[in-house]
C-alpha beads as a LAMMPS data file, in Angstrom:
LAMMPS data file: protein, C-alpha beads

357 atoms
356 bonds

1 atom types
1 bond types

-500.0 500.0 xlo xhi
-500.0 500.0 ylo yhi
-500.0 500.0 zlo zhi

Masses

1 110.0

Atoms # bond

1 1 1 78.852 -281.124 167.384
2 1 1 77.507 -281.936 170.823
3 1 1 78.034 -279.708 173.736
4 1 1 80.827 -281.608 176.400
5 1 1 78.990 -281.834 179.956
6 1 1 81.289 -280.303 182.859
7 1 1 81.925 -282.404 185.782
8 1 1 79.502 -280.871 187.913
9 1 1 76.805 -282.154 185.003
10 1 1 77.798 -285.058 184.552
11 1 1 78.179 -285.720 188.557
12 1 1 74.363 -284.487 188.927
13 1 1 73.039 -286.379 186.078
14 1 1 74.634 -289.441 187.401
15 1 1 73.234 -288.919 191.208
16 1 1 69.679 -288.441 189.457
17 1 1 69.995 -291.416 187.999
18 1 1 71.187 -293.442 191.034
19 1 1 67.995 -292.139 192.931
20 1 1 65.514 -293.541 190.542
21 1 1 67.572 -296.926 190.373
22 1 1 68.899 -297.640 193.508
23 1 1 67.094 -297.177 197.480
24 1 1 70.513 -296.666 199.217
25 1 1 71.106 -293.473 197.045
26 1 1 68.099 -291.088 198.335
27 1 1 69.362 -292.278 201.863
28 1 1 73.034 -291.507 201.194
29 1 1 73.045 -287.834 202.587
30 1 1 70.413 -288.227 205.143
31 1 1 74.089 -289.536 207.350
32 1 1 76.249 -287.507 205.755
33 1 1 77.345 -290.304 203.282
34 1 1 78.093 -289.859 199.477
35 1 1 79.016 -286.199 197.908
36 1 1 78.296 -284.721 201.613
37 1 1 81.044 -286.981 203.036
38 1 1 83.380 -286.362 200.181
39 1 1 82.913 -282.472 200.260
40 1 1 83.388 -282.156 203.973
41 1 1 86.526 -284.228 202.974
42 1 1 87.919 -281.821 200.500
43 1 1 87.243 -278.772 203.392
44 1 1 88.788 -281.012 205.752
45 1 1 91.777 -280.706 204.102
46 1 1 91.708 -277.229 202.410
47 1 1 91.447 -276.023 205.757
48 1 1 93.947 -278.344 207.856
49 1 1 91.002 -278.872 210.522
50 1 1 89.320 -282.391 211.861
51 1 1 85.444 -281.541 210.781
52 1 1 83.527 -279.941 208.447
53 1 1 79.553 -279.859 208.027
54 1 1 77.565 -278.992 205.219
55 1 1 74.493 -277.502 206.113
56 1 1 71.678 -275.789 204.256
57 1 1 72.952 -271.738 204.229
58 1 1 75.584 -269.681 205.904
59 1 1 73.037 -267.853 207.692
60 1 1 71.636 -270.757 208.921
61 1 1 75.275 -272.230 210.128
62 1 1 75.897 -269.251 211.912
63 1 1 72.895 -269.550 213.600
64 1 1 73.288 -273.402 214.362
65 1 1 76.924 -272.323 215.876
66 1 1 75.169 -269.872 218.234
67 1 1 72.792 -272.711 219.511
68 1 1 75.444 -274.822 220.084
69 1 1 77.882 -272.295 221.930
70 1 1 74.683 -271.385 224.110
71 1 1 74.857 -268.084 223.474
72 1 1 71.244 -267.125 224.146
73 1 1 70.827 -263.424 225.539
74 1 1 74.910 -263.131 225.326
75 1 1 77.178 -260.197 224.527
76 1 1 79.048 -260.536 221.398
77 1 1 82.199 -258.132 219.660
78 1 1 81.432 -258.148 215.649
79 1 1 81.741 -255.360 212.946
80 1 1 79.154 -252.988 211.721
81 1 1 80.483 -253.459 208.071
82 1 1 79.178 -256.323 207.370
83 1 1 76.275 -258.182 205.613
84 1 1 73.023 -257.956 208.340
85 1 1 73.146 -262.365 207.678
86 1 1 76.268 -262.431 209.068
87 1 1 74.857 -261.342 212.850
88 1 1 71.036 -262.002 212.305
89 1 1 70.923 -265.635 213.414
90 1 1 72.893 -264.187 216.224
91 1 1 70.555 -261.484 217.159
92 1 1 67.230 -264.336 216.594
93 1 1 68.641 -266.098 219.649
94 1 1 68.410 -262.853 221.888
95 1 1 72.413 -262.034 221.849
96 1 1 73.680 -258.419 221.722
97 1 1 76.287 -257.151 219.250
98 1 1 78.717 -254.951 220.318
99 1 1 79.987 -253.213 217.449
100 1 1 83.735 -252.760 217.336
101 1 1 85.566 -250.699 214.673
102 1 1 87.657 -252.290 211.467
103 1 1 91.151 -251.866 210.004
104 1 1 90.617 -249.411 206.624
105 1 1 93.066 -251.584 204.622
106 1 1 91.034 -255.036 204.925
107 1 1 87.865 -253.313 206.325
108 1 1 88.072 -256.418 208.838
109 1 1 87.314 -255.946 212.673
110 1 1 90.480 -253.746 213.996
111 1 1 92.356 -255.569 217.172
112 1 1 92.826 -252.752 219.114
113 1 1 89.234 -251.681 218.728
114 1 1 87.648 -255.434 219.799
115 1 1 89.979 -255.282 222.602
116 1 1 88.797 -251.577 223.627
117 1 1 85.136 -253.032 223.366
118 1 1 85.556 -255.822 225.615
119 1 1 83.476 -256.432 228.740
120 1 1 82.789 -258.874 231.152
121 1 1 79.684 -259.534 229.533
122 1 1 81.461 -260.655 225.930
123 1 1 81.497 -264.291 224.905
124 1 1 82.655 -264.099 221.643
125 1 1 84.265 -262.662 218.607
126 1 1 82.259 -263.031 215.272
127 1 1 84.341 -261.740 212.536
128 1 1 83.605 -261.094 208.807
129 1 1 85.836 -261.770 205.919
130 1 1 83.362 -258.965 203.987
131 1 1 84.252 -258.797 200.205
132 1 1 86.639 -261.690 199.920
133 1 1 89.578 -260.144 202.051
134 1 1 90.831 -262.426 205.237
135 1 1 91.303 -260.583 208.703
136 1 1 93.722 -260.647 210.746
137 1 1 93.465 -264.637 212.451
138 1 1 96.185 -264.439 214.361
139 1 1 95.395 -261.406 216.508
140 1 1 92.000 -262.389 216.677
141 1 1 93.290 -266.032 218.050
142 1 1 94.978 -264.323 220.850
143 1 1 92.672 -262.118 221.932
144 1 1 90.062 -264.762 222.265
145 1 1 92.955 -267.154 224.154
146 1 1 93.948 -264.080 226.211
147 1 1 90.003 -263.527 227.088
148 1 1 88.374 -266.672 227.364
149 1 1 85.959 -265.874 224.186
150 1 1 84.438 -268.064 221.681
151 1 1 86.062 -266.495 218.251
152 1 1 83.973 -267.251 214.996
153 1 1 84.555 -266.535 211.312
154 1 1 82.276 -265.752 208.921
155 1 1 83.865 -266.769 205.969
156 1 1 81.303 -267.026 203.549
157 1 1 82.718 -264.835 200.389
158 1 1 86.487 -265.825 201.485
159 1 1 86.632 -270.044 200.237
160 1 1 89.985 -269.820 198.562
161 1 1 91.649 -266.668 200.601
162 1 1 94.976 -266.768 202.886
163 1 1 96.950 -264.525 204.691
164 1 1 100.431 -265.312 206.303
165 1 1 99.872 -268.298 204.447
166 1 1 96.791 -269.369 206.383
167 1 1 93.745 -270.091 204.876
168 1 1 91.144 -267.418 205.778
169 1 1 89.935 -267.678 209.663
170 1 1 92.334 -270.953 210.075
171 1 1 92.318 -270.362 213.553
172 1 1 89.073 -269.714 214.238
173 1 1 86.387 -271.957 216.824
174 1 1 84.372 -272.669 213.633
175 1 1 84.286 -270.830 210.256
176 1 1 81.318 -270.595 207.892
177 1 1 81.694 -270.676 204.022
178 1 1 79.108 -270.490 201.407
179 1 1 78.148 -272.250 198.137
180 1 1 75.529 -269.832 197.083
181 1 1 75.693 -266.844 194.229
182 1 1 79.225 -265.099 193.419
183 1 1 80.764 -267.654 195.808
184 1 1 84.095 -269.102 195.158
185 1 1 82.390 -272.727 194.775
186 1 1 78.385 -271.973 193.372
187 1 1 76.200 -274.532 193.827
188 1 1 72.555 -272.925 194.087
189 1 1 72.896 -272.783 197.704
190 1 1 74.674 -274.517 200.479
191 1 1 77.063 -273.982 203.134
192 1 1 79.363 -275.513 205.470
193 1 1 81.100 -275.023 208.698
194 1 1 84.725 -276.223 209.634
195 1 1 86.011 -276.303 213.624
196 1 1 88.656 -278.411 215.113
197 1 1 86.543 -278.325 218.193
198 1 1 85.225 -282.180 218.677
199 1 1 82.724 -280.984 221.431
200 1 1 81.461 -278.408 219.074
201 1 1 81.001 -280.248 216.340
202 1 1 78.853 -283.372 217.510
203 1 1 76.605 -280.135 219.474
204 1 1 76.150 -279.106 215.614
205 1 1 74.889 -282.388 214.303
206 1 1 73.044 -282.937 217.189
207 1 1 71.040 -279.333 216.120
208 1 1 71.239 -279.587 212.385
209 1 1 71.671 -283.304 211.061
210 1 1 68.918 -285.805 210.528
211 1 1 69.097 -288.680 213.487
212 1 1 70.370 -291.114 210.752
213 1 1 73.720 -289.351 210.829
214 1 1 73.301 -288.205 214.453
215 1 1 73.159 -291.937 215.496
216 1 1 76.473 -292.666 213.072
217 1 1 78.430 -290.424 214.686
218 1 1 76.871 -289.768 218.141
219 1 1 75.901 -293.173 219.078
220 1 1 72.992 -295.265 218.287
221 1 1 71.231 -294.396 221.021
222 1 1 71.189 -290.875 220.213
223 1 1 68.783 -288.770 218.294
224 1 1 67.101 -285.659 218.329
225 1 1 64.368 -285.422 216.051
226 1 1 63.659 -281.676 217.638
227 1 1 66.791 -279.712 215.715
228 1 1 67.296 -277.803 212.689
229 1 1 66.216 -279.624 209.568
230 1 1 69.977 -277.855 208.191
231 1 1 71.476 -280.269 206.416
232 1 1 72.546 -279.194 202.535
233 1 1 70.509 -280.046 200.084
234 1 1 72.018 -283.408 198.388
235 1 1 72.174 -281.908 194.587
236 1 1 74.026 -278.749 196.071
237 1 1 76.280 -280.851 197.769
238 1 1 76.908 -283.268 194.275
239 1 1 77.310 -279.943 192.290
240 1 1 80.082 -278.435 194.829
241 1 1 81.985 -281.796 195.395
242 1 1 82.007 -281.921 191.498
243 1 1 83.115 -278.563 190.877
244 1 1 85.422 -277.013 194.095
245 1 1 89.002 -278.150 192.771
246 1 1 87.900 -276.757 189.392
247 1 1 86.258 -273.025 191.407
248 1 1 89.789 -272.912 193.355
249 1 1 91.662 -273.288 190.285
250 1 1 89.407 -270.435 188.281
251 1 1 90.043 -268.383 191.705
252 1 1 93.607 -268.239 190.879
253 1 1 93.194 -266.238 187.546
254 1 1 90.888 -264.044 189.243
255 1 1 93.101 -263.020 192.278
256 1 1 95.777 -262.203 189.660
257 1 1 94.256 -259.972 187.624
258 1 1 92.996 -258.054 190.479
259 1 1 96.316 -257.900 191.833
260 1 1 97.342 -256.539 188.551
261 1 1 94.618 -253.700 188.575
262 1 1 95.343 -252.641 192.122
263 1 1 99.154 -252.419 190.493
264 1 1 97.498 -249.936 188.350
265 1 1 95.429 -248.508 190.962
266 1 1 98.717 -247.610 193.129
267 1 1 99.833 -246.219 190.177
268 1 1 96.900 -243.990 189.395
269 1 1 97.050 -240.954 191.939
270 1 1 94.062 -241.166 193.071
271 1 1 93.211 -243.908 195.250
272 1 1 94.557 -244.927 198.408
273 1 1 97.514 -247.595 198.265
274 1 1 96.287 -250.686 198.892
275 1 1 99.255 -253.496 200.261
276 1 1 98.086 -256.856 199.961
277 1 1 100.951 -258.649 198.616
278 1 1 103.629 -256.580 201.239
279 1 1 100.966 -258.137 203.973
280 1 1 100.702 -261.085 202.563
281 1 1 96.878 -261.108 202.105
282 1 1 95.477 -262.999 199.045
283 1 1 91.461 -262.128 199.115
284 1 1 89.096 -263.809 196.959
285 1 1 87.827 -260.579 195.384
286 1 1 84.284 -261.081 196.012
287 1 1 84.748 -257.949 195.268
288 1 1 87.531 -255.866 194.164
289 1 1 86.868 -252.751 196.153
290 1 1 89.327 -249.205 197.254
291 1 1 88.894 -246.347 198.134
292 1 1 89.703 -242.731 197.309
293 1 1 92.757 -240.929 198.051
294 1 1 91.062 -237.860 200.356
295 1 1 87.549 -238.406 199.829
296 1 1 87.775 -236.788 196.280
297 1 1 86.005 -239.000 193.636
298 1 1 88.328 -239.186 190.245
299 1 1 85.677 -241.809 188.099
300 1 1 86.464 -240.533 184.652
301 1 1 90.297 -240.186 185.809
302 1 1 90.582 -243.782 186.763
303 1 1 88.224 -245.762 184.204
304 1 1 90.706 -243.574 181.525
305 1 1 93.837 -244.933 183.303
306 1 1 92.579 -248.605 183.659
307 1 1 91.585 -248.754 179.919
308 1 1 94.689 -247.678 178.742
309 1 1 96.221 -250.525 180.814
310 1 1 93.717 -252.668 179.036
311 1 1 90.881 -253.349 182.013
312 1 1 87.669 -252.137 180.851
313 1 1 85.809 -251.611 184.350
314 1 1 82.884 -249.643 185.561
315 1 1 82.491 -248.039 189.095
316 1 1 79.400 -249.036 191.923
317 1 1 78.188 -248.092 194.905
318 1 1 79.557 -250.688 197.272
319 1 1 76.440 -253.401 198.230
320 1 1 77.012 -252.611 201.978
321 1 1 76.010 -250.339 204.847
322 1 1 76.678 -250.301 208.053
323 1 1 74.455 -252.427 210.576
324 1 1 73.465 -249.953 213.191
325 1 1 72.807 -247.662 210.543
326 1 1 70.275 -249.700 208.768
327 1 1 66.470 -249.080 209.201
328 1 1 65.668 -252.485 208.878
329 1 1 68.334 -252.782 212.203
330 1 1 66.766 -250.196 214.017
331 1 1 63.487 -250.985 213.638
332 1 1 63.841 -254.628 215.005
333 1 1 67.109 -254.002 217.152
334 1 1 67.974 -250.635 218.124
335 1 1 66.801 -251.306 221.944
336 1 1 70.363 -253.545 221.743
337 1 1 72.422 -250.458 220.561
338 1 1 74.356 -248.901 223.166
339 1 1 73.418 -245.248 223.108
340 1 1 77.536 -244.145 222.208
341 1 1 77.918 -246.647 218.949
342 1 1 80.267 -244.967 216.800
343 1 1 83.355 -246.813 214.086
344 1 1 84.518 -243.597 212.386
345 1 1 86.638 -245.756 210.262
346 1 1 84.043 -248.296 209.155
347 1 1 81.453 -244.855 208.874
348 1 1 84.413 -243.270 206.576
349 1 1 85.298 -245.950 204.703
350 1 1 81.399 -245.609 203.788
351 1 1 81.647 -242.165 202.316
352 1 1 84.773 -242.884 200.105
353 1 1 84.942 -246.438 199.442
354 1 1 83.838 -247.815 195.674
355 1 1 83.979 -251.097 193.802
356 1 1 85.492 -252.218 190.308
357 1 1 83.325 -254.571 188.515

Bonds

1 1 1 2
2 1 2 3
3 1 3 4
4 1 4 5
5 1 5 6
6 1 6 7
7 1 7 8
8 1 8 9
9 1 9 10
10 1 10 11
11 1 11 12
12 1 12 13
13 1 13 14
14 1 14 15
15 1 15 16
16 1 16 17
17 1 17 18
18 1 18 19
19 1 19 20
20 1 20 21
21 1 21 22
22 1 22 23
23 1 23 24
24 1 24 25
25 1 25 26
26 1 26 27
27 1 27 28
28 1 28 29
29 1 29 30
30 1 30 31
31 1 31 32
32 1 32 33
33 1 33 34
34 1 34 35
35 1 35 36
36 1 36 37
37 1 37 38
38 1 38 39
39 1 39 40
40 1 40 41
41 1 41 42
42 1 42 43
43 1 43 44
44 1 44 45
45 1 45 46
46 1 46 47
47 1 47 48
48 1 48 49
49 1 49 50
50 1 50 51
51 1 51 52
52 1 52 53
53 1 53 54
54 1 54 55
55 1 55 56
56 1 56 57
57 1 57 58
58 1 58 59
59 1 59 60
60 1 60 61
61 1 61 62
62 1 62 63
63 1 63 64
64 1 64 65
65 1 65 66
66 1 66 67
67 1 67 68
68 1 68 69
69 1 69 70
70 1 70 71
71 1 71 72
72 1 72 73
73 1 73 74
74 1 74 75
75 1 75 76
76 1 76 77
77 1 77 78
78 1 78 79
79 1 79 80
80 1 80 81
81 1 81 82
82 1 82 83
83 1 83 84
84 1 84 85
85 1 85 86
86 1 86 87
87 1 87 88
88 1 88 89
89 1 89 90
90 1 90 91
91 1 91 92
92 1 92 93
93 1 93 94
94 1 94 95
95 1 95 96
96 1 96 97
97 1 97 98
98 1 98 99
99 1 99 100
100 1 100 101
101 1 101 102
102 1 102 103
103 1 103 104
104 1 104 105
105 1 105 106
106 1 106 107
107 1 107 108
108 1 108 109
109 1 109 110
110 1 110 111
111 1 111 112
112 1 112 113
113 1 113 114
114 1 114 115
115 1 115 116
116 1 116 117
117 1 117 118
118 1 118 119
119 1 119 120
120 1 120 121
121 1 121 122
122 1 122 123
123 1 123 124
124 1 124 125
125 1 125 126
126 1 126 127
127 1 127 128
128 1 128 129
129 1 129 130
130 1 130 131
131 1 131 132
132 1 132 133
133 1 133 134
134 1 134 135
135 1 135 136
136 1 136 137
137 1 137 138
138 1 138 139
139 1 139 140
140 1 140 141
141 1 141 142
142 1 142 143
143 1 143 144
144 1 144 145
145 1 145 146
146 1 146 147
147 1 147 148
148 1 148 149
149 1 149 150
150 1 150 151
151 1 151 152
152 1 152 153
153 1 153 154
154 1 154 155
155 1 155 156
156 1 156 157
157 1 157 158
158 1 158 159
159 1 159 160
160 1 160 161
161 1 161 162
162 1 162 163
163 1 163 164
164 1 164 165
165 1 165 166
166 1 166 167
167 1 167 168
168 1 168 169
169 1 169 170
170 1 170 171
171 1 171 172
172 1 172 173
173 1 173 174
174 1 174 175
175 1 175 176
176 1 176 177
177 1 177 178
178 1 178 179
179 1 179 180
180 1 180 181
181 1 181 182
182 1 182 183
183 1 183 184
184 1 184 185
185 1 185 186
186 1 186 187
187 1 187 188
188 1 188 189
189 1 189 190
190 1 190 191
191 1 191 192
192 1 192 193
193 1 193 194
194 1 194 195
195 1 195 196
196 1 196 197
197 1 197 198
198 1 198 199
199 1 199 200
200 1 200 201
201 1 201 202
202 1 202 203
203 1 203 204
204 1 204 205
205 1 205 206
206 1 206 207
207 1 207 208
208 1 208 209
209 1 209 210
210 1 210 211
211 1 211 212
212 1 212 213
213 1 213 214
214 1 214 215
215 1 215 216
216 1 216 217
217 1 217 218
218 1 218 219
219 1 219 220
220 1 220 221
221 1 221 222
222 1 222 223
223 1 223 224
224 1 224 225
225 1 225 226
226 1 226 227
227 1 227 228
228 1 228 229
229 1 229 230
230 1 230 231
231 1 231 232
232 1 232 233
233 1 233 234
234 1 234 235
235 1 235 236
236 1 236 237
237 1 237 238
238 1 238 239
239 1 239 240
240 1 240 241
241 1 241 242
242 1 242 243
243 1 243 244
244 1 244 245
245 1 245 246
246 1 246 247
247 1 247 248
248 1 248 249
249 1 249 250
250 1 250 251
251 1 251 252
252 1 252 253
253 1 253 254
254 1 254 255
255 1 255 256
256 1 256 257
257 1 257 258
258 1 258 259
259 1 259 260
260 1 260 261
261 1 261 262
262 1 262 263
263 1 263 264
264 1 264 265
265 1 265 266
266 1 266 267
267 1 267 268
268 1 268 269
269 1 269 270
270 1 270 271
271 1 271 272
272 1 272 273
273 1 273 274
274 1 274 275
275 1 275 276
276 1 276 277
277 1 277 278
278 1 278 279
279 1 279 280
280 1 280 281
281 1 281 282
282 1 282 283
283 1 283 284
284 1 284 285
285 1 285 286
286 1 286 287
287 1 287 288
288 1 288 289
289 1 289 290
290 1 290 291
291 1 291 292
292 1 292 293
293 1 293 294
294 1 294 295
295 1 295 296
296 1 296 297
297 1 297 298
298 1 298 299
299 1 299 300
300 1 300 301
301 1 301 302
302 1 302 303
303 1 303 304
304 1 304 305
305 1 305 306
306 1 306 307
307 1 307 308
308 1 308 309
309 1 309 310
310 1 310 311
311 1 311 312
312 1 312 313
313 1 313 314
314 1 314 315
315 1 315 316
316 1 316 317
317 1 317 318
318 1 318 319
319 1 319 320
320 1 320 321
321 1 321 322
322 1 322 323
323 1 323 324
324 1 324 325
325 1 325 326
326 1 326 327
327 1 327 328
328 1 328 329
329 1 329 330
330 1 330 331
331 1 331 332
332 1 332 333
333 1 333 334
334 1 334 335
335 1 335 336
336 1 336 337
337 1 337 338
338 1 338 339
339 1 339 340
340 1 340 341
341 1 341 342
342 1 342 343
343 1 343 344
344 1 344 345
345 1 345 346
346 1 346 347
347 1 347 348
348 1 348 349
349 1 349 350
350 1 350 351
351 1 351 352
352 1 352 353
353 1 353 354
354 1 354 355
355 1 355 356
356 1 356 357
């Protein structure tokens, strides 16, 4: 019996054959035409915002929306428990991170803490949706609003994520997802980033888009053949237009059954409670982490409880450190550090925290 293609298959096959039969086709996402154009569509729309770009990475979009927010040798509020790519195009154009502490519950950047790290030298917020789980877009709104900041999202592991409702980082400047491994939506690699900020957006294909699209949407007698060659690579971008409806929809299985083992989780004794649903956060679960109940690990205690409830789970070392703890940071960085860094939550939520795989 023959193997039935998926959609994403079938959708690559038939671009691979339009290249070698057509000459429009090879052409079609140097100006952000064909699967490009239809995926920035779909994120159009999931997110309730005017523009979306694909581009080549996350790392690289964050880096593209620091170019274009001119935010060369600036001061920026972020959190220490993050990824390094979620700050490292950031720190390539000279900025300085100013590391503000997170909320232990969504291990997001804490409002009161940004707000205690502000100074006049701060032009934005770059947040991090780390593991899946949303922060807090709301406050973080109106703190930028009340301080005249530039308030990014790095939303790479969150595609698929809401709180109060909201997708994650709906009101965020710009947000950057990702199509690359353990990603909501896979498709090798890939990106994309979302504003409802016109200005912002035409800066980005200006510094990222090949002058075909640039002149489509900037004006034919603009180009700039000096940029980012960023754009996403047109068989990622077939592959994710195929296959996001379908990666949403799998989501949805995967967020309830995770909310089903933190049921059993608050149940257990020995972990701290964790209240998504009362907050009305839905993360992706890039990865299902918590944390435990007064530092004391209970492994044995807790795979025993979870198999009994039929989950059969294994316990890791979360895959993240803190940034200004990392050699690789210091070696390359630490001149940026102010001499007092400290996040005792985000440093204790280092010691105790675990993931469920």
């Amino acid at each position: 019996m023959p193997i039935s293609e998926t959609k994403s298959e079938i959708a690559v096959r038939d671009y691979l054959r339009a290249v070698t039969t057509t000459e429009a086709a090879p052409k079609m996402h140097l100006c952000g035409g064909g699967a490009v154009g239809a995926l920035e569509k779909k994120l159009k729309v999931h997110y309730g915002m005017k523009y979306a770009l694909c581009v080549s990475n996350a790392t690289t979009g964050l880096l593209a929306i620091a170019m274009a927010l001119e935010l060369k040798e600036a001061d920026f509020v972020t959190t220490p428990y993050t990824y390094g790519a979620t700050i490292s195009g950031w720190l390539f154009s000279g900025s300085r991170p100013i590391f503000a502490d997170i909320d232990v519950s969504t291990l997001t950047l804490d409002c009161d803490s940004v707000r205690r790290s502000l100074t006049p030298k701060i032009k934005a917020i770059l947040v991090s949706d780390i593991y899946g789980i949303p922060h807090d877009t709301f406050g973080i709104r109106k703190v930028a609003d009340e301080y005249g900041l530039w308030y990014i999202s790095d939303s790479a592991q969150s595609l698929g994520a809401s709180r109060d409702n909201l997708p994650a980082g709906a009101l965020a400047d710009a947000l950057v997802i990702s199509f690359t491994v353990g990603k909501t939506a896979f498709a090798g690699e890939g990106a994309a980033i979302v504003t409802d900020n016109a200005s912002l957006y035409q800066k980005l294909v200006w510094f990222t888009q090949h002058p075909m699209r640039q002149k489509r949407e900037l004006g034919l007698a603009l180009s700039n053949e000096f940029g980012l060659n960023a754009r996403i690579h047109p068989l990622a971008a077939v592959w994710a237009n195929a296959s996001i409806e379908n990666s949403l929809k799998k989501l949805e299985d995967h967020q309830k059954e995770c909310f089903r083992v933190i049921d059993v989780l608050n149940r257990s004794g020995v972990t701290e409670g964790i209240d998504f649903a009362s907050r009305r956060i839905n993360p992706t679960f890039f990865r299902l982490t918590a944390s435990w109940k007064s530092g004391k690990t209970h492994e044995s205690k807790l795979l025993d409880v979870l198999r009994v409830h039929g989950f059969q789970k294994s316990i890791e070392v979360p895959p993240v450190s803190l940034l200004y703890q990392q050699p690789a940071f210091l070696a390359q960085y630490a001149r940026l550090l102010s001499n007092n860094v400290h996040c005792p939550q985000a440093e204790r939520q280092v010691r105790s925290r675990f993931c469920l795989v």
